[in-house]
C-alpha positions as CSV (number, residue, x, y, z in Angstrom):
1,X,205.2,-52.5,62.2
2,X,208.6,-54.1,63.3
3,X,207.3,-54.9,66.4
4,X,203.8,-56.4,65.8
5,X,203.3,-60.2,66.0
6,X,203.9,-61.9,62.2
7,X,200.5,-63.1,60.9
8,X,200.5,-66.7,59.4
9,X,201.1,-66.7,55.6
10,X,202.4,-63.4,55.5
11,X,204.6,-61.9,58.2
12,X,207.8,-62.7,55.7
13,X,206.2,-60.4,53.3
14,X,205.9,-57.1,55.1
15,X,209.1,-56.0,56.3
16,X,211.2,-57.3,53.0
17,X,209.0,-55.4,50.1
18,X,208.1,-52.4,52.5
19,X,211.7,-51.9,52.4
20,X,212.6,-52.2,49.5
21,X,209.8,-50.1,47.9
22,X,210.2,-47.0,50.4
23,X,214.0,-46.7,48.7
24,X,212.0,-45.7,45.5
25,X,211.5,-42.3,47.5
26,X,215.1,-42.1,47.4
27,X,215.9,-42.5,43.9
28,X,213.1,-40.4,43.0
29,X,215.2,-37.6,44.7
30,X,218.3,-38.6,44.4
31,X,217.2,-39.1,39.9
32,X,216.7,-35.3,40.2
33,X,220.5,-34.5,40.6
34,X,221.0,-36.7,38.3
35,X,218.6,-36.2,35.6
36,X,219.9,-36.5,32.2
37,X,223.6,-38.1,32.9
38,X,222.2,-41.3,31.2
39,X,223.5,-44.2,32.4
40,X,225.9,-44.3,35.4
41,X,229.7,-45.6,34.7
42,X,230.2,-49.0,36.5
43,X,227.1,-49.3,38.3
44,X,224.6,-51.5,36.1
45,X,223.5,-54.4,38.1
46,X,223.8,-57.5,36.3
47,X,226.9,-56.4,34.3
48,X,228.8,-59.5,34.6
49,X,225.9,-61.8,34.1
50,X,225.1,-59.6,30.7
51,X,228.3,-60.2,29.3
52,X,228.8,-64.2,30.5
53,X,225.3,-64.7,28.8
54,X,225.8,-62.7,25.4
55,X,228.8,-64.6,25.1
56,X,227.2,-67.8,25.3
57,X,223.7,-66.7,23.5
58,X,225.6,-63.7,21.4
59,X,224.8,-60.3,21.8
60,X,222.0,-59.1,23.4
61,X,219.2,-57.7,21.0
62,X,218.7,-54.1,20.5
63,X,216.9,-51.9,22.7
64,X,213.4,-50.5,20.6
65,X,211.8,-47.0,20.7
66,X,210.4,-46.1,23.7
67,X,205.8,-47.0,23.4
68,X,203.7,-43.6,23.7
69,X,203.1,-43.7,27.9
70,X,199.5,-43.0,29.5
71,X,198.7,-46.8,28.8
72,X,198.9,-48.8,32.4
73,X,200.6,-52.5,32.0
74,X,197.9,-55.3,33.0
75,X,199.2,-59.0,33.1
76,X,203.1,-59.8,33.4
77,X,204.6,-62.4,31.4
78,X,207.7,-64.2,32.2
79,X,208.4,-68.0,30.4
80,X,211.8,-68.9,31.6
81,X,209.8,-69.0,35.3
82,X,206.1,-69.8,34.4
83,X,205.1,-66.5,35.8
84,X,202.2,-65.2,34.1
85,X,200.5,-62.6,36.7
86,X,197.9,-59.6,36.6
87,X,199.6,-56.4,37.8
88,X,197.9,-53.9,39.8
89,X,198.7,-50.3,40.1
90,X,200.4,-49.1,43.5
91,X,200.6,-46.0,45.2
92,X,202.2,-44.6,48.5
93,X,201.2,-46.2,51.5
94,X,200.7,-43.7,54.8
95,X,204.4,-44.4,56.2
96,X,205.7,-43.0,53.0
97,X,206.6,-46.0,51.2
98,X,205.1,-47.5,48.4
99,X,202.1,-50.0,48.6
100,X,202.9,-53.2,47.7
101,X,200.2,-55.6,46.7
102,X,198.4,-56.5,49.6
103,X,199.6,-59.9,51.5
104,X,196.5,-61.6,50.7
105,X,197.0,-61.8,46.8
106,X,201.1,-62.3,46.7
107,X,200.5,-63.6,43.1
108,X,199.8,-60.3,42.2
109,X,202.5,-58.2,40.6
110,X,202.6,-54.3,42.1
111,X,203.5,-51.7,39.6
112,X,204.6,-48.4,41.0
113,X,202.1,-46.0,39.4
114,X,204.5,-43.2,40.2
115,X,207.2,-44.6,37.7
116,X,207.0,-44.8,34.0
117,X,204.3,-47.4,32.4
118,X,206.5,-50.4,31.4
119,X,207.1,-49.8,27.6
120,X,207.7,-45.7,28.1
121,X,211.0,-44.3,28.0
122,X,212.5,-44.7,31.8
123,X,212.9,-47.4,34.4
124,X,208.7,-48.6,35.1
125,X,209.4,-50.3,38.6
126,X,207.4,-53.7,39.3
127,X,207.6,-55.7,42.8
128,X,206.1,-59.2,43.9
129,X,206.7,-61.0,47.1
130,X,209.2,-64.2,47.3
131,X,206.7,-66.1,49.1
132,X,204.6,-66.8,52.4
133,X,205.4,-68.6,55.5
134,X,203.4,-71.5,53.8
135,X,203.7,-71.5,50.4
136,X,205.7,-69.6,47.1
137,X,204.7,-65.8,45.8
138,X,204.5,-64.9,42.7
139,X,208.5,-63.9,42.2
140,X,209.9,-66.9,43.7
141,X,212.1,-68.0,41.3
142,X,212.8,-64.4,40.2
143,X,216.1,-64.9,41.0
144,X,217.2,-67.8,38.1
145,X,216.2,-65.5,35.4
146,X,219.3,-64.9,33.2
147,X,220.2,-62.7,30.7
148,X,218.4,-62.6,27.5
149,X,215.4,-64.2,28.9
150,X,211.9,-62.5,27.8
151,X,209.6,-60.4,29.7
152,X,206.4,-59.5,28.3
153,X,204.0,-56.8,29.8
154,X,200.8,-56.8,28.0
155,X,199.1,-53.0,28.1
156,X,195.6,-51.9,28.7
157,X,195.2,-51.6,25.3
158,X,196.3,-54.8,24.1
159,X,199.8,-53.8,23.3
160,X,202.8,-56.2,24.2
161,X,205.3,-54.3,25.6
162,X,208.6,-56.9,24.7
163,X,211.5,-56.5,27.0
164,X,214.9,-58.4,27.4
165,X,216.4,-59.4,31.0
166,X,220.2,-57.9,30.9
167,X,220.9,-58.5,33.8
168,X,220.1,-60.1,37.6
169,X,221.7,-58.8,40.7
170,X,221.0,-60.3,44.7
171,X,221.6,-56.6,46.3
172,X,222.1,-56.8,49.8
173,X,220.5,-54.4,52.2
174,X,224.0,-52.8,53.8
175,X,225.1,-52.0,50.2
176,X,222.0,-51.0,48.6
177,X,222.2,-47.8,46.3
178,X,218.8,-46.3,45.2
179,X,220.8,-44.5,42.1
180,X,222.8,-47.9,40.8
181,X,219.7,-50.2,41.2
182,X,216.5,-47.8,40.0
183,X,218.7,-45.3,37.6
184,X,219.0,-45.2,34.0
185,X,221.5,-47.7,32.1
186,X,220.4,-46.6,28.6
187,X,220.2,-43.1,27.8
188,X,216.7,-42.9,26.0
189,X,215.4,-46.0,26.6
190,X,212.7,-47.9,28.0
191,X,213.4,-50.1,31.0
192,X,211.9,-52.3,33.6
193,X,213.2,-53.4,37.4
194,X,211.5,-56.2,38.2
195,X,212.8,-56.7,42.3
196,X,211.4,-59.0,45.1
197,X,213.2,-60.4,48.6
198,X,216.7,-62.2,48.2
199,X,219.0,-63.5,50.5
200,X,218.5,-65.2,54.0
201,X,215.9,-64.5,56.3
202,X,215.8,-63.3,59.7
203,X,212.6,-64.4,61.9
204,X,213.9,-62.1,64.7
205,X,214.5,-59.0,62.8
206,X,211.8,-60.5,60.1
207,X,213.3,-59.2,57.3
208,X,215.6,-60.4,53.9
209,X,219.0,-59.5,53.6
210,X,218.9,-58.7,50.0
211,X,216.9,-58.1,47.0
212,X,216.8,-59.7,44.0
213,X,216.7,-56.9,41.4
214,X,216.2,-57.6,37.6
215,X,216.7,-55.4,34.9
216,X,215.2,-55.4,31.7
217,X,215.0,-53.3,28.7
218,X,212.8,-52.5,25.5
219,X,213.4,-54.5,22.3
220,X,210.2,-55.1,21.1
221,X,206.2,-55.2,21.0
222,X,203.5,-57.5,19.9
């Protein structure tokens, strides 16, 4: 894939998201030596933002029960960045990452169908490209969310899943760690990542240097 020529209006897609997507085989693994130690000590992105912004906001809200799972999210809501974007379910593509949404529709949102639905207890993993060599993707401003913004994921059913940003990281690639970005910060709880390309970008190597990774948790429903 590295080597083929980039297609107009997508070639910065494909190597970012691939990327970032196939490291959700890792945590998947790496979860299982950890599962049930809750959230990890010093390692919750966004920490410094969370604090700065409850301090200027006050605290962040409380997180809410986990929603009953077996109920697929369908549109994404986000204010603070005018995103407001149907999410499709994604599986694992044939390298062994997962599929993002394909580079025709980059205002889709992908959620990774082998993570918790957003609203069930866990982290329910949901990816959208930056942009396109012509124009901006769905998650393009992902990156100015702050802390105690709102995210809304409204269910199959016609539930509103209600969540609360607590924090935004720019990860880059060299220190990336599949356990601090995708594991559990709340023991219990439901959470979302919301992650996209960050960083500067390479047309030789095309490729990002970084992700963006938000994270979010449960505080309410509609």
């Amino acid at each position: 894939m590295e080597d083929e020529p980039r297609a107009s209006g997508t070639g910065r897609l494909i190597s970012c998201v691939a990327w970032a997507l196939l490291l959700t085989g890792l945590w998947l693994w790496g979860r299982q030596l950890t599962e049930g130690a809750g959230w990890l000590p010093g390692a919750a992105p966004g920490a410094a933002q969370a604090a700065q912004a409850a301090g200027a906001r006050g605290a962040l809200p409380p997180a809410a029960e986990p929603l009953a799972g077996g109920v697929d999210p369908a549109v994404l809501e986000i204010e603070a960045i005018g995103v407001r974007a149907d999410i499709m379910a994604r599986g694992v593509d044939g390298s062994g990452g997962v599929a993002p949404p394909p580079f025709s529709e980059p205002d889709l949102v992908g959620w990774y169908a082998g993570s918790p639905a957003p609203g069930a207890e866990g982290a329910a993993v949901l990816v959208g490209h930056v942009d396109t060599e012509t124009d901006r993707a769905v998650f393009h401003a992902l990156g100015s969310v702050e802390p105690g913004d709102a995210v809304r994921v409204v269910r199959d059913d016609g539930s509103v899943a209600a969540f609360t940003v607590s924090g935004t990281e720019v990860v880059e690639r060299s220190e990336f760690d599949a356990d601090r970005v995708y594991g559990p910060r709340r023991e219990g709880a439901a959470e979302l990542r919301l992650i996209t390309c960050g960083g500067t970008y390479d047309p030789q190597a095309r490729e990002y240097s970084a992700n963006v990774v938000v994270s979010a948790y449960l505080t309410g429903t509609a």
